[in-house]
FIZA-396718 format. One record per residue (C-alpha): x, y, z; residue number from 1. Coordinates in Angstrom, 2 decimals. Layout:
N
> x, y, z, num
> X, Y, Z, NUM;
...
This chain:
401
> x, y, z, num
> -61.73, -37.91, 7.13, 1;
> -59.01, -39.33, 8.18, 2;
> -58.00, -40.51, 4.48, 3;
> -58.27, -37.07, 3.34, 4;
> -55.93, -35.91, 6.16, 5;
> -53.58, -38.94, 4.89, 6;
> -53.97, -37.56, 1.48, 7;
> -53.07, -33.87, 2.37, 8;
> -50.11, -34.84, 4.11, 9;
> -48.84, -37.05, 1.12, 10;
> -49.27, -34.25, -1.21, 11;
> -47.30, -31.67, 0.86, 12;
> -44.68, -33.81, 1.31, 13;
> -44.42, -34.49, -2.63, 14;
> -44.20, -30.89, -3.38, 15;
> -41.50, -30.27, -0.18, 16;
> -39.74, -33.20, -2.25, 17;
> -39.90, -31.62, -5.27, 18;
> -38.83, -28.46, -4.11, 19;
> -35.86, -29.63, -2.05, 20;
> -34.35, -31.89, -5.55, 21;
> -35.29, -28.58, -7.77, 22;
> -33.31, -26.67, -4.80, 23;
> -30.63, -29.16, -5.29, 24;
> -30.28, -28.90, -8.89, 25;
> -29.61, -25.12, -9.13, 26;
> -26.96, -25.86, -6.40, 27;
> -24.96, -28.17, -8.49, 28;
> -21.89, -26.96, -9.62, 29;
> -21.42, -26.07, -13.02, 30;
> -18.79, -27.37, -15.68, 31;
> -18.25, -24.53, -18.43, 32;
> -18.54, -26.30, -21.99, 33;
> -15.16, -26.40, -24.10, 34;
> -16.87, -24.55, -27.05, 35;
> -16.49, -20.86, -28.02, 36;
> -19.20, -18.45, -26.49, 37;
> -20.64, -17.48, -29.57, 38;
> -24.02, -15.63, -27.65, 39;
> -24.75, -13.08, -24.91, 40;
> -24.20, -15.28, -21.74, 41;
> -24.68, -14.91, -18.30, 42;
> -22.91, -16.91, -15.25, 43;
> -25.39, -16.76, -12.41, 44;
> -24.66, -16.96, -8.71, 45;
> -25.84, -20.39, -7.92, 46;
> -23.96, -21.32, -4.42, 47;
> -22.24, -19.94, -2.01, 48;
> -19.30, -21.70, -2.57, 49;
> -17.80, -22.69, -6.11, 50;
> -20.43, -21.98, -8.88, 51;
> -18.54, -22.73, -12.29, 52;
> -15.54, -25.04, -13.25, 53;
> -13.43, -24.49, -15.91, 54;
> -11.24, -26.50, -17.55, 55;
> -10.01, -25.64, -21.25, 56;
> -9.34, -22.95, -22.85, 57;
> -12.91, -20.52, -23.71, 58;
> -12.96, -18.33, -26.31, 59;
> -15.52, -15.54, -25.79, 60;
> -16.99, -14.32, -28.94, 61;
> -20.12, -12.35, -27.56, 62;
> -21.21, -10.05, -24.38, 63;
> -20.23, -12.43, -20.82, 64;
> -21.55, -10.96, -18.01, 65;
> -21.24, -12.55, -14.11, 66;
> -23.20, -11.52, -11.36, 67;
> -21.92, -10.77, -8.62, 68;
> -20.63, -13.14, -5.95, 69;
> -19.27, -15.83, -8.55, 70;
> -16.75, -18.10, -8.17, 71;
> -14.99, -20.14, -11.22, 72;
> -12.20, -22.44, -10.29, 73;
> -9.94, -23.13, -13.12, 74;
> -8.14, -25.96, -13.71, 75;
> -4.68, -26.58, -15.45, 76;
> -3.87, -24.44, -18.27, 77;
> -7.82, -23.28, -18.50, 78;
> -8.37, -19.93, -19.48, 79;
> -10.34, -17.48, -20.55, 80;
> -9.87, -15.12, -23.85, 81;
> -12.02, -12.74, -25.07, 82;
> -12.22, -12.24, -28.46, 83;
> -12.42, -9.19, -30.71, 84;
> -16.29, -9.44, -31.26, 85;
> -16.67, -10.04, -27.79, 86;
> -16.66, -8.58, -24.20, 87;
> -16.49, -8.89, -20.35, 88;
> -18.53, -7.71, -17.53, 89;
> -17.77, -8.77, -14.24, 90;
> -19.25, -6.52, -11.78, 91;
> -18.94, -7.68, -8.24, 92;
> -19.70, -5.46, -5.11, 93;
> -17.63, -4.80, -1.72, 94;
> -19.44, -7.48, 0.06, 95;
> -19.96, -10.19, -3.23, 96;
> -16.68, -10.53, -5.14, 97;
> -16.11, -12.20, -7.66, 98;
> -13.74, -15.15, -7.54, 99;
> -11.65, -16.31, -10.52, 100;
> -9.25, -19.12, -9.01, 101;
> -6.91, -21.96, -9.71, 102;
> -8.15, -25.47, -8.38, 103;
> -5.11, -24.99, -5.65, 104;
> -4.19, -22.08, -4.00, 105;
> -0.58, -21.76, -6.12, 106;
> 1.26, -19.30, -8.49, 107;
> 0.67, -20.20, -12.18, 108;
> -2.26, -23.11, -11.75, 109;
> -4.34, -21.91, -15.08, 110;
> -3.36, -19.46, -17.89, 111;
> -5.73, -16.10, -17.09, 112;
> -7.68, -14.03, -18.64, 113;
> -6.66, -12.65, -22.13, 114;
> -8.59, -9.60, -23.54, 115;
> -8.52, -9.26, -27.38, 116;
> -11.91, -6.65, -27.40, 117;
> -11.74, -3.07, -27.74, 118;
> -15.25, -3.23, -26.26, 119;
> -15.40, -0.30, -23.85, 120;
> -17.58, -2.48, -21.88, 121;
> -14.85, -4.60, -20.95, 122;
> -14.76, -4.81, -16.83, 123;
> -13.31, -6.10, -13.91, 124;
> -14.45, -4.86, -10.73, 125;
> -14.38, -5.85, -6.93, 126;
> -12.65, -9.33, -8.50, 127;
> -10.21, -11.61, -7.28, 128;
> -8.38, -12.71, -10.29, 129;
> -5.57, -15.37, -8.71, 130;
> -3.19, -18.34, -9.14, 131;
> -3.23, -17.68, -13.27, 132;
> 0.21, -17.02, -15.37, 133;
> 0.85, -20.72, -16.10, 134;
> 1.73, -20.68, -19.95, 135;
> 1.23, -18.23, -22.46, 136;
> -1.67, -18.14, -24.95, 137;
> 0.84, -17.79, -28.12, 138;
> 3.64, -19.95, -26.89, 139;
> 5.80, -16.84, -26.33, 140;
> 7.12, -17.57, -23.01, 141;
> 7.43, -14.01, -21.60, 142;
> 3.26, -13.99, -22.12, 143;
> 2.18, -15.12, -18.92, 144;
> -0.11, -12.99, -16.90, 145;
> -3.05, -13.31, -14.42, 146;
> -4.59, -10.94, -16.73, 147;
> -3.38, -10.03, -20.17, 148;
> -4.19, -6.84, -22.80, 149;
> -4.07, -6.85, -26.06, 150;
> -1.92, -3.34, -26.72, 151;
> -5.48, -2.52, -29.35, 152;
> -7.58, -4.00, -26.38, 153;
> -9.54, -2.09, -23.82, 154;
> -10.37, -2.70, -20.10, 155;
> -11.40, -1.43, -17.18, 156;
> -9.65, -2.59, -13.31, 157;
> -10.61, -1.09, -10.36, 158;
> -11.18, -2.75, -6.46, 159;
> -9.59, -6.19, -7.79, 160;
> -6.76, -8.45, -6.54, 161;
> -4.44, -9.35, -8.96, 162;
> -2.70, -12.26, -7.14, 163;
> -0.19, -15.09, -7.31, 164;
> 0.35, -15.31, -10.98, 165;
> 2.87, -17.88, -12.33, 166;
> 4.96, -14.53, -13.81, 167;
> 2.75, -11.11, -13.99, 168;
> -0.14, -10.00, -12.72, 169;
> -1.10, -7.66, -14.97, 170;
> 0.54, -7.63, -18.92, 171;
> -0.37, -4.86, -21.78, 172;
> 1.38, -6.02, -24.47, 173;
> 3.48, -4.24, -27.59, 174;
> 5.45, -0.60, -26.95, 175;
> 3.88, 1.67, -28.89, 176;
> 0.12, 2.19, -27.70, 177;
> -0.03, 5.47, -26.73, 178;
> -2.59, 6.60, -29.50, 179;
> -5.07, 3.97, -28.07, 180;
> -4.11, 2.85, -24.88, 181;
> -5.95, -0.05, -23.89, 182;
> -5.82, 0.60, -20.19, 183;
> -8.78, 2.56, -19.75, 184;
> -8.69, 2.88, -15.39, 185;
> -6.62, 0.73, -13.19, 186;
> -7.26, 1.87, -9.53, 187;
> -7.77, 1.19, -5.56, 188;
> -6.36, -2.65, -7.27, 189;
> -4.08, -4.83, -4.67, 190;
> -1.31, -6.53, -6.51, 191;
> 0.71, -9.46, -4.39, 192;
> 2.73, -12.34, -4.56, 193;
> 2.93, -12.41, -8.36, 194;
> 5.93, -14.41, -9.46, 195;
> 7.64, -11.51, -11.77, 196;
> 5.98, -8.02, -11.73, 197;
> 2.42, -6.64, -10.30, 198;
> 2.44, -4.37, -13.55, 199;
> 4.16, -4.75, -16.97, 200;
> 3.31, -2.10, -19.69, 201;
> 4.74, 0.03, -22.24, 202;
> 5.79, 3.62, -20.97, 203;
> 2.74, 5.07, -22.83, 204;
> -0.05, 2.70, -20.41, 205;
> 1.37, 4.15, -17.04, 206;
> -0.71, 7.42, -17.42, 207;
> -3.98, 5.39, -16.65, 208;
> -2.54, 3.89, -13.02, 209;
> -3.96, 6.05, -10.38, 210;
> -1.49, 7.05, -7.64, 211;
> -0.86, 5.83, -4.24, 212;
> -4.75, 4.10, -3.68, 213;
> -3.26, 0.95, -5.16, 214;
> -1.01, -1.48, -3.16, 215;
> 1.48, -3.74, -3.91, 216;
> 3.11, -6.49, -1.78, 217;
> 5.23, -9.19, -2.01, 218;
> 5.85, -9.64, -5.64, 219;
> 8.79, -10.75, -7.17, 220;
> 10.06, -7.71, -8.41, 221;
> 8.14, -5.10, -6.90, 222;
> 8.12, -2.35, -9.15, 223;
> 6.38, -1.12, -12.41, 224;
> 7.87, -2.47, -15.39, 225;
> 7.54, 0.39, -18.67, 226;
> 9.11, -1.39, -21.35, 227;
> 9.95, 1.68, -22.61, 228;
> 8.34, 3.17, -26.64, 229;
> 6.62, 6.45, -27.78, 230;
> 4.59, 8.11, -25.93, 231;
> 2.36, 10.51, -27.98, 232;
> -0.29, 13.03, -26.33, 233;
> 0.02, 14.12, -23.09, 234;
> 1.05, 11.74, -20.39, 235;
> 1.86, 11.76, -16.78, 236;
> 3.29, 9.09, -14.46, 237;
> 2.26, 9.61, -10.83, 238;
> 3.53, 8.77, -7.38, 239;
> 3.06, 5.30, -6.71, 240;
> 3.62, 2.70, -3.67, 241;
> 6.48, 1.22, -5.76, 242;
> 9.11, 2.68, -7.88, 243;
> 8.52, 2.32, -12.12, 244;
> 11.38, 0.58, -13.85, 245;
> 11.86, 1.51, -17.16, 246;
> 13.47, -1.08, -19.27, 247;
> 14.36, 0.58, -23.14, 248;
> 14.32, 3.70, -24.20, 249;
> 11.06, 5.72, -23.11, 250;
> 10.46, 8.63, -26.00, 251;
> 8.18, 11.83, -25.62, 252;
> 6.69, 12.33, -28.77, 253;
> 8.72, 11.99, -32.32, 254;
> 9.32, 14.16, -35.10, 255;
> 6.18, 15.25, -36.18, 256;
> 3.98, 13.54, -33.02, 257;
> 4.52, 15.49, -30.17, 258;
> 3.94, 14.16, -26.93, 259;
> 4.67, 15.52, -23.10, 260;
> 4.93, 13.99, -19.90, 261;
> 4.74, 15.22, -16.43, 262;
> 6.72, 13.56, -13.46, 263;
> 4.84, 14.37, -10.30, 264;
> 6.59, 14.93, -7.26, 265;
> 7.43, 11.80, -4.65, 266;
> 7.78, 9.57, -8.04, 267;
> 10.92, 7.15, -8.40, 268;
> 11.94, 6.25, -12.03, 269;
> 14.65, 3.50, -11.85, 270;
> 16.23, 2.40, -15.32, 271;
> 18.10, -1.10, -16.14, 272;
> 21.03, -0.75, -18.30, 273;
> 21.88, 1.57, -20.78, 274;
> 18.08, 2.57, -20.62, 275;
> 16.95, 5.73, -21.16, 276;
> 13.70, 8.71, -21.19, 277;
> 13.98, 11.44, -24.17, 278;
> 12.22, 13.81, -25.94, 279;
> 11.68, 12.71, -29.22, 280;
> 14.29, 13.38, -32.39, 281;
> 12.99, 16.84, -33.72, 282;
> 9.93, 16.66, -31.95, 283;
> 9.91, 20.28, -31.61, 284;
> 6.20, 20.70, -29.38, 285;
> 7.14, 17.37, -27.22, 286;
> 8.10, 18.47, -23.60, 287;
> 9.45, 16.53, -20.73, 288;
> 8.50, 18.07, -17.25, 289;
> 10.34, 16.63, -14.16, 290;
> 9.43, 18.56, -11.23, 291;
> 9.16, 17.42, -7.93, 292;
> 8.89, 19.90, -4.64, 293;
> 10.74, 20.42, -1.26, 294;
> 8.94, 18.00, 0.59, 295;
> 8.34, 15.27, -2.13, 296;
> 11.26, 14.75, -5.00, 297;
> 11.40, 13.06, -7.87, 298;
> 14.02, 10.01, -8.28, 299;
> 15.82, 9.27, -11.38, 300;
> 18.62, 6.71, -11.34, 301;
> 19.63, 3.51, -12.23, 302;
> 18.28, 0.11, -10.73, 303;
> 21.64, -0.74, -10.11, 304;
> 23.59, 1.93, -8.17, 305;
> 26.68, 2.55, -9.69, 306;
> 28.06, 5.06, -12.14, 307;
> 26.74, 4.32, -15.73, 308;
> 23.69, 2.11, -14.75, 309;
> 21.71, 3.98, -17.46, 310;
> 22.09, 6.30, -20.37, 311;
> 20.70, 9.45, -18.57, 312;
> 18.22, 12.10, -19.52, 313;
> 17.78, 13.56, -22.25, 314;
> 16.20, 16.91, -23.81, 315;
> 15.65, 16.71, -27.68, 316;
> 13.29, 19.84, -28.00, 317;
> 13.55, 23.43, -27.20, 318;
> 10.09, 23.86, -25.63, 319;
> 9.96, 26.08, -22.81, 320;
> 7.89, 23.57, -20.79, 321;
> 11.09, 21.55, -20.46, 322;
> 12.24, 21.55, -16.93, 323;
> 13.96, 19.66, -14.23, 324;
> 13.07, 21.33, -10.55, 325;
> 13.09, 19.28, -7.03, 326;
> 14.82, 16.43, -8.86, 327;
> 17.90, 14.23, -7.88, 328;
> 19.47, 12.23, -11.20, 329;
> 21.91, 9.97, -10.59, 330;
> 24.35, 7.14, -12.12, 331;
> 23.60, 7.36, -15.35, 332;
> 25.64, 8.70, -18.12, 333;
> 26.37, 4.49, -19.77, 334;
> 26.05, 5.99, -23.29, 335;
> 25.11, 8.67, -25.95, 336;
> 22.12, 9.06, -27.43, 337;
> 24.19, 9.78, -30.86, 338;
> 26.20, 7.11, -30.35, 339;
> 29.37, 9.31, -30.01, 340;
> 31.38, 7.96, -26.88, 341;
> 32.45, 11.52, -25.22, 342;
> 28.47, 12.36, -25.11, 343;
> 27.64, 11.02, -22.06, 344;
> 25.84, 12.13, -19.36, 345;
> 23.19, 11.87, -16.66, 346;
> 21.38, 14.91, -18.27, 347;
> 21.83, 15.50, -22.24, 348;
> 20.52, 18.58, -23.40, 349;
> 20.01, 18.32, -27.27, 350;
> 21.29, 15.11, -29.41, 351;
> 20.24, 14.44, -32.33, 352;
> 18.01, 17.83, -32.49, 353;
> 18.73, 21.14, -30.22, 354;
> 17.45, 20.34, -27.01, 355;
> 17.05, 23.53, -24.01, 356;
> 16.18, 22.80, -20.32, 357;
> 15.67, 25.08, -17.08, 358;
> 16.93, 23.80, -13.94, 359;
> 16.90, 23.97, -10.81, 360;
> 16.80, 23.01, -6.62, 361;
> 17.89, 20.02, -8.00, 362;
> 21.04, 17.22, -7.75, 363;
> 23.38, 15.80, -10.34, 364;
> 25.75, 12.90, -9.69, 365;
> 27.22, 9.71, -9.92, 366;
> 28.00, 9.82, -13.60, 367;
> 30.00, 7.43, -15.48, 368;
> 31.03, 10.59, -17.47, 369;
> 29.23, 14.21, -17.23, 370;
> 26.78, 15.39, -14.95, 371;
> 25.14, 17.53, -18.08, 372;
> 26.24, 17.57, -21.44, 373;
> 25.10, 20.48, -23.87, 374;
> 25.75, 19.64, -27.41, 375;
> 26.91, 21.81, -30.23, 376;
> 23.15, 22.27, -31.81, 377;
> 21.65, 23.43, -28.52, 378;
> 21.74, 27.16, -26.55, 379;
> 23.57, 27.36, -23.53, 380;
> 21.78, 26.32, -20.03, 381;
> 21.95, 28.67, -16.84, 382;
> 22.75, 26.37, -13.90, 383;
> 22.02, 28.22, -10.66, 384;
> 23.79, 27.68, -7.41, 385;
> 20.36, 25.51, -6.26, 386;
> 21.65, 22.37, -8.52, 387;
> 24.56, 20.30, -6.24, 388;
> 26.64, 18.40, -8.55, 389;
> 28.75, 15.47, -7.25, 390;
> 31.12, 12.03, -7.96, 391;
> 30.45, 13.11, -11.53, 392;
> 33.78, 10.93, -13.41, 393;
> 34.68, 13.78, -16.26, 394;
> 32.96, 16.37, -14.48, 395;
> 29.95, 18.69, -13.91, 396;
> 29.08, 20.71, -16.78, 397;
> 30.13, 20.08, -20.26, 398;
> 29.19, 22.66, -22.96, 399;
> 30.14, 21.39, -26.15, 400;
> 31.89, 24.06, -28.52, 401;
């Protein structure tokens, strides 16, 4: 009997043994194989700590999905690219994030993420996507992101933190991808303590940000950087935490693709030099709407605040949608858009094509030059009493014979 007992016990024990090393075994940490991803994978949630390491560069050339509550830490210059056949799902929840983070808790420790696909399935939610931006995937040295889009990409942000990337935390590249803007959502994100900008995008991306719900602290230059291009279709830029900086010449619609964007009220639009936002040459159904109200205006000037900081405003269509109400421009007026020297102006209504604009409860001032210029080719504007001019160099109104 007792031999049996003895027996018992020996076999439990081997199968508690066996248990605890097969226990064990799922717990060890993972290293990611340097080889493309060439079939649907999955990265499970294997510890509570650190699940995956990675350290090279992956290419992802079929459907990667983590579960929620995974953490990859990423060594130097690893990243992460996902390919045109391929695609990204990582779904985390409020209370199981997902982690993607460099080996030390630094800007710029591991490259990022880089999104090729135009999968729509491309997602990053309830992630923590950190310490990335430390060289560029091309060897173009402006190319450094926590997270970077293709400008033909597509993807998905929303309840993430974008955090201490090496330069930006977010990139879109290109200037012209307003016909298929890769940004497909980008809300209720946090981005801090990137190195450069939270955001940098062309003009025509901004339209997918979401308002107010996302937050931004502590970043190098804490402001939205629009590097400026077409914008075609409708568009609208709303009131953000942080002002937009737009770096170029931003263009509503041209010639025969018309475009129109809205400026919501309590938006700031700063501009670095000799930038500019236009209507498009000849682009007779564009509009440009800049309307604030009494309560919340809209802000156009120039990043740096003195006269000429920016080329100004300017109207290049005769659509009656084209209006400037609840507005205060400011400091602009650096150059034409013709590139005759007397045009200049913080608001420019017509240039190369006849341009009309209704104004009003509005302010105009600090111009190198003219507070409005009205060219030759355009109709004369009404001005009411509600518009304050002021510290305009050449003066107020200009209506060009």
């Amino acid at each position: 009997m007792k031999t049996n007992l003895n027996l018992k016990f020996a076999y439990l024990t081997l199968v508690a043994l066996i248990f605890f090393i097969s226990a064990c075994s799922d717990s060890v940490v993972q290293t990611i194989p340097c080889s493309d991803i060439n079939s649907d994978t999955v990265w499970e949630n294997r510890n509570d700590g650190i699940d995956y390491v990675l350290n090279c560069v992956v290419k992802v050339n079929a459907r990667l999905t983590i579960e929620p509550g995974v953490v990859i830490e990423c060594k130097a210059n690893s990243g992460i690219v996902i390919e045109n056949g391929g695609s990204i799902i990582a779904v985390g929840t409020n209370n199981e994030k997902i982690e993607f983070r460099g080996e030390a808790d630094a800007q710029g420790i591991w490259k990022g993420i880089f999104i090729l696909s135009n999968n729509p399935l491309n997602e990053l939610t309830h992630c923590l996507i950190m310490h990335g931006g430390s060289s560029s995937f091309d060897g173009i040295t402006e190319n450094k992101a926590n997270i970077r889009l293709a400008n033909n990409g597509k993807l998905t942000i929303t309840n993430s933190l974008i955090a201490k990337s090496g330069k930006d935390g977010l990139l879109i590249d290109g200037l012209d991808a307003s016909e298929n803007n890769p940004l497909v959502n980008c809300s209720n994100n946090t981005f801090s303590n990137n190195q450069n900008y939270p955001i940098s995008m062309p003009s025509s991306c901004a339209t997918s940000l979401d308002g107010v719900a996302t937050v931004f602290q502590n970043n190098g230059n804490n402001k939205i950087l629009l590097r400026a291009g077409r914008m075609i279709g409708g568009h609208m830029w709303k009131k953000m935490n942080v002002p937009y900086l737009v770096d170029g010449i931003a263009m509503v619609g041209y010639f025969s693709n018309s475009g129109n964007l809205t400026i919501e009220p309590g938006v700031r639009v700063e501009f670095t030099g000799d930038a500019g936002l236009t209507t498009g040459d000849y682009s007779t159904n564009s509009w440009l709407k800049i309307v604030g109200n009494s309560s919340e205006r809209v802000i156009l000037t120039g990043e740096t605040q003195l006269p000429g900081s920016w080329k100004g405003v300017a109207f290049q269509s005769t659509h009656p949608n084209n209006e400037i109400a609840y507005a205060d421009i400011s400091y602009g007026g650096s150059s034409s858009y013709t590139g005759a020297t007397q045009k200049r102006a913080n608001i420019h209504v017509g240039a190369w094509s006849a341009g009309s604009l209704t104004i009003s409860e509005s302010s105009v001032s600090h111009s190198a030059a003219w507070g409005i210029w009205v060219s030759s080719n355009s109709a004369s504007i009404s001005v009411p009493p509600s518009v304050i001019y002021s510290n305009n160099a050449l003066g107020d109104l200009f209506d060009e014979p």
